[in-house]
N, C-alpha and C positions, 0 to 999 in steps of 0.2 A: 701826343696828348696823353695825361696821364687818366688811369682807368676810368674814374666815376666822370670825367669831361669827356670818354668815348662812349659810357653808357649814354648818354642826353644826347649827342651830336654825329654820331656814326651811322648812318645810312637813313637819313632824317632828312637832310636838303635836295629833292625831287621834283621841286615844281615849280618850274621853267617859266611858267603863265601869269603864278600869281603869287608864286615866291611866299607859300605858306609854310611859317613855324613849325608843324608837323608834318612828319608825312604823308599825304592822300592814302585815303582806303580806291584801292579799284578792283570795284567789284565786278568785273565784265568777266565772260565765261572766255570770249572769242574777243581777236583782236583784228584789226581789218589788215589787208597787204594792201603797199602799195604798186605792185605788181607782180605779175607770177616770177615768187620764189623770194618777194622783198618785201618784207616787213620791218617796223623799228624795234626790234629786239623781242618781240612774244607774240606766240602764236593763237596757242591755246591756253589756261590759266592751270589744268593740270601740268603743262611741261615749264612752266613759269609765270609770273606773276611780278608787277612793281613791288608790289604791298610786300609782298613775302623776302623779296629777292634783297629788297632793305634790312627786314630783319636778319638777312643771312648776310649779308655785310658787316653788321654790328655784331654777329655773337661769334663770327670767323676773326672779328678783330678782338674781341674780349676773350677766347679763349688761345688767340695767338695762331692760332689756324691757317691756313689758306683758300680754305672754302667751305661752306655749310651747305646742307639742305634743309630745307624747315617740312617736318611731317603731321600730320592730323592729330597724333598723339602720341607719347612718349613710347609705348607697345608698336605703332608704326614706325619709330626710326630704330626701334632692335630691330625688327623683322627687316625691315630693309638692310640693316649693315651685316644681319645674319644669310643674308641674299649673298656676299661675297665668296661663301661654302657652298659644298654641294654636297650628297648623301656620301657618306663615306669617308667625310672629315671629321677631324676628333675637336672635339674643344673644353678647356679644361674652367672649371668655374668657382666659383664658391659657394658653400653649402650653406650660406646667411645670406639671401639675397631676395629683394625682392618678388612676391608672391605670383605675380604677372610673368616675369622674366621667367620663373620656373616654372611657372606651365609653358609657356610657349617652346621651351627647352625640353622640360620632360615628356611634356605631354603630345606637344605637334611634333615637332623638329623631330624628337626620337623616333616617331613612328614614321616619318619620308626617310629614315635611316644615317640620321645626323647619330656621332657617339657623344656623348657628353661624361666629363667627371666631376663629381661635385667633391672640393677638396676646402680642409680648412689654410682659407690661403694666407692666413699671418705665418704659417709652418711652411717654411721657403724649400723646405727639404721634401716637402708634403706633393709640394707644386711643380718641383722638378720628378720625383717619380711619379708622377702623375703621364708626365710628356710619353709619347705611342710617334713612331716614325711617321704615323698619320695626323699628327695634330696638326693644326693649321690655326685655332685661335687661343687667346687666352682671354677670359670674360674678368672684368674685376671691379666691384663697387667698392669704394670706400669714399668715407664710412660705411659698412654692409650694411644692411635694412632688415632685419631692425636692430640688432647688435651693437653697432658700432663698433665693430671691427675697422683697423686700419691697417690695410694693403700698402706693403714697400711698394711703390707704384715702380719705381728704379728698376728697384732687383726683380721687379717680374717682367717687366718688361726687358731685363736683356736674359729671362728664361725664355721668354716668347723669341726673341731676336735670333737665340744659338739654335733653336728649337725649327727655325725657318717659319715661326706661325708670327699674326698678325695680334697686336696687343689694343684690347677696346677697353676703356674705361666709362664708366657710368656715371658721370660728372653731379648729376643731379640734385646731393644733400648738403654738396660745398659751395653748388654755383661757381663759374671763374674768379668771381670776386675773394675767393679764398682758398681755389686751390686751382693749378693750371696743371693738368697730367702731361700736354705736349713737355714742358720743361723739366720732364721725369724722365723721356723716351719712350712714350704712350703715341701710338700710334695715332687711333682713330677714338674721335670722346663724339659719347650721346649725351642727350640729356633729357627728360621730360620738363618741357620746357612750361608746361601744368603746372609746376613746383616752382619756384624760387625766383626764374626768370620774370614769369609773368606777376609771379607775385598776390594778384589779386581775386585765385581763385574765381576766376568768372571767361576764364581760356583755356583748351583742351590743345598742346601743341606737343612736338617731340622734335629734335632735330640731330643730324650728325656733322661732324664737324671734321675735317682730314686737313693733313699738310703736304702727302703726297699728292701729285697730279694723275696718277695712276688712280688711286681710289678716288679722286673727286670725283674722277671721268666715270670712273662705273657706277659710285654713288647717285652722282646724277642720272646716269642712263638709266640703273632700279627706279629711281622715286619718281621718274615719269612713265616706265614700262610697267609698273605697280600700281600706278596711282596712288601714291601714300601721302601730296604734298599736303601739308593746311592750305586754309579758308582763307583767304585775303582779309576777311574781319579778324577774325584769329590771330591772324600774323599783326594788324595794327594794334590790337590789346593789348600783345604781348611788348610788340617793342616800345609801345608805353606805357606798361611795366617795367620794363628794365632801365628805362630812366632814371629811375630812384632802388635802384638794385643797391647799389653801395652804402646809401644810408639804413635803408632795409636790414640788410645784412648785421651789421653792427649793432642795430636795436633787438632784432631776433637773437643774438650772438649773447646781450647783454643781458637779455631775460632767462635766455638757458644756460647761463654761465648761474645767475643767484637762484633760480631752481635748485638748478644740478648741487649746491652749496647745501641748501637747505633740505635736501631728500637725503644726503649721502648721512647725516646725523639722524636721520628719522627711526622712531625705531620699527614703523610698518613695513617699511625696503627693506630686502635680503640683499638687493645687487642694485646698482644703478651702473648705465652704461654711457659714461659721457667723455669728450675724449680731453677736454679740457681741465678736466680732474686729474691731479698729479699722482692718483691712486691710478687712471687707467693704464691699462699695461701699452699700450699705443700711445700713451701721453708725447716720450719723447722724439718720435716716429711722426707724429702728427705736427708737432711743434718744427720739424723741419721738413717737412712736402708741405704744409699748407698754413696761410699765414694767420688762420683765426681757425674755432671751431665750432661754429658753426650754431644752427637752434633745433637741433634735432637730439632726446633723448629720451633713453628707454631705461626701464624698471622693470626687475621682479621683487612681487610683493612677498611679502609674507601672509601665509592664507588661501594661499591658491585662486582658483577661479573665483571665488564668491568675494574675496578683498578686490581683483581686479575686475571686477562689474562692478562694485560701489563706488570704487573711485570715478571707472569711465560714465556711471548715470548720476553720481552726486557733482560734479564741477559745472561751474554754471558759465564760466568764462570760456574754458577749454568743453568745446563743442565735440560729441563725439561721433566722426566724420571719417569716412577712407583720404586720400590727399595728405597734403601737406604743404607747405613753404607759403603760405598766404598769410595778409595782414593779420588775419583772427586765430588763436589758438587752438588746435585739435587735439582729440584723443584718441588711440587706435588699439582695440584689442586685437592684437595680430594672427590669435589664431582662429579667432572666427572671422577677420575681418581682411584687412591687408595680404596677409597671410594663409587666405581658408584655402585658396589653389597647391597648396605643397600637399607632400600625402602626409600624413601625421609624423611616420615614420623619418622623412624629411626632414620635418620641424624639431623632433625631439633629436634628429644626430647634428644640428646645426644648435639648439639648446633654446628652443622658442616654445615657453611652457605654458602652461592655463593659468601663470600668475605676471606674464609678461605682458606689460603696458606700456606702447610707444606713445609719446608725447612731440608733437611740431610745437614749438613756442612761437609765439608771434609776435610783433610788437607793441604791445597793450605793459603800463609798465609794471616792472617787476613785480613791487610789493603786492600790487591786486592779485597777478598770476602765483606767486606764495599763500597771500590769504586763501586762493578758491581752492588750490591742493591742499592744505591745511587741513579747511573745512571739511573738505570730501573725505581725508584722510581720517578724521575724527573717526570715535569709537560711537 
């Protein structure tokens, strides 16, 4: 089946009884045995779940995987795929990256004695001296957050491969629907499944996704020895949200493509960061790892802080909110916002300034989403 017919139909037909069109929510904590040591496949709903175990069939099948875990939220499937290290392993990351990721990296991890290197990872020569006879991962978002940086996902992952370390990609601004890191040589792909998957901004999920049977097996053993998995409600919102992931995709795609058009002539913008823009320096990089790009784009203004708070309090359409990837349009100031967990120092050597504004497009159409930047942009 081709993709947008395994979003609708991939781990959906469950119910043997009443042969319902969607999947059942089962919401039980405990499941009965039917003798000691025989149950029908679940025990307890932290070590497994129908609801959930669906959803992890459908996004092991969308991103080409062989197996998923689905976790409480997208901060729960790092911390669980960051469970594969132990103090005293190196891992090498990049220095644009989500606000979350790098506290948990700089701030916890470092202190149980994890080493971390924050490198700019479009510089392949940057990423390779970076590598310590102790590395063991290489962390890599692209598009970076809030940047829009694109990671050669290929060439790092076979630095990770000579390197003996494990390669994770942070799937979450492309969704599979428009970028698959396994068919790079990406080892292990997260996602917050908050974003883009779910869609509809009303689900808090995170999941990891592997193709080895080595990591599935440990994956799985963390997210139940952790307790990291989602909610059985959780897990049905989301796998119906990803139902309509693929036309989603393409309407989000379609709005920040005539955005991104109409900012790069503006003369408020000093820099817009879109990758679909034949001006970005990742254009032709992005045009061959992934097959669209996506509704996620960032601007620095002209005017600094005081231009980007009028923009993020004057739009009336684009909602100024942390998140992203949902029907409705947001606005993110990322250094008080998405962003405020980095140390300053952080932010200014990755290039995240007081006139940086991320924008998630959504799909409300174009023209309105240009009128309300417009307007807000006015003098």
């Amino acid at each position: 089946m081709r993709f947008e017919t395994r979003c609708v139909h991939t781990g959906v037909y469950k119910d043997d009884s009443y042969n319902s069109a969607t999947t059942p929510i089962y919401p039980a904590s405990t499941f009965t045995y039917d003798d000691i040591g025989v149950n029908r496949g679940y025990d307890y709903t932290r070590s497994g779940n129908p609801t959930r175990r669906a959803l992890e069939e459908n996004i092991a099948s969308l991103e080409g995987g062989t197996d998923c875990r689905c976790m409480s939220s997208g901060m729960a499937a790092i911390t669980t795929a960051m469970q594969l290290f132990k103090p005293g392993d190196h891992v090498i990351s990049g220095d644009d990256l989500y606000g979350g990721t790098f506290r948990l990296f700089h701030n916890v991890l470092s202190e149980q004695g994890f080493e971390f290197s924050f490198v700019d990872m479009t510089d392949l020569d940057a990423v390779r001296a970076a590598v310590r006879p102790e590395t063991r991962c290489v962390w890599i978002e692209t598009p970076s957050n809030p940047l829009m940086k694109i990671i050669d996902l290929a060439a790092v992952a076979e630095i990770a491969r000579d390197a003996g370390a494990i390669s994770i990609a942070d799937n979450t601004f492309m969704s599979p629907y428009f970028q698959r890191p396994f068919e790079h040589g990406i080892d292990i792909v997260v996602h917050s499944m908050t974003k883009y998957l779910n869609g509809h901004s009303d689900a808090v999920g995170g999941c990891v996704v592997t193709q080895d049977d080595e990591h599935a097996e440990r994956i799985d053993y963390l997210h139940n020895a952790l307790g990291t998995g989602c909610s059985p409600f959780d897990a049905w919102l989301i796998l119906r949200g990803i139902k309509t992931l693929g036309p989603r995709m393409e309407a989000h795609q379609r709005g920040a493509m005539a955005l991104a058009e109409m900012l790069v002539e503006h003369p408020a913008v000093k820099r817009i960061y879109y990758a679909g823009l034949s001006t970005h320096p990742g254009h032709e990089l992005a045009k061959r790892q992934m097959s669209g790009f996506g509704g996620m784009l960032t601007v620095d203004l002209n005017g600094g802080r005081e231009a980007a708070r009028r923009l993020c309090t004057k739009t009336k359409l684009f909602l100024m909110a942390v998140s992203l990837g949902g029907t409705e349009s947001l606005i993110d100031y990322p250094e008080g916002m998405s962003h405020a967990s980095m140390t300053a120092e952080a932010r200014a050597a990755a290039g995240i300034s007081e006139s940086t504004v991320r924008l998630s497009v959504g799909i409300e159409h174009p023209d309105d989403l240009i009128d309300d930047v417009r307007q807000a942009l006015a003098d």
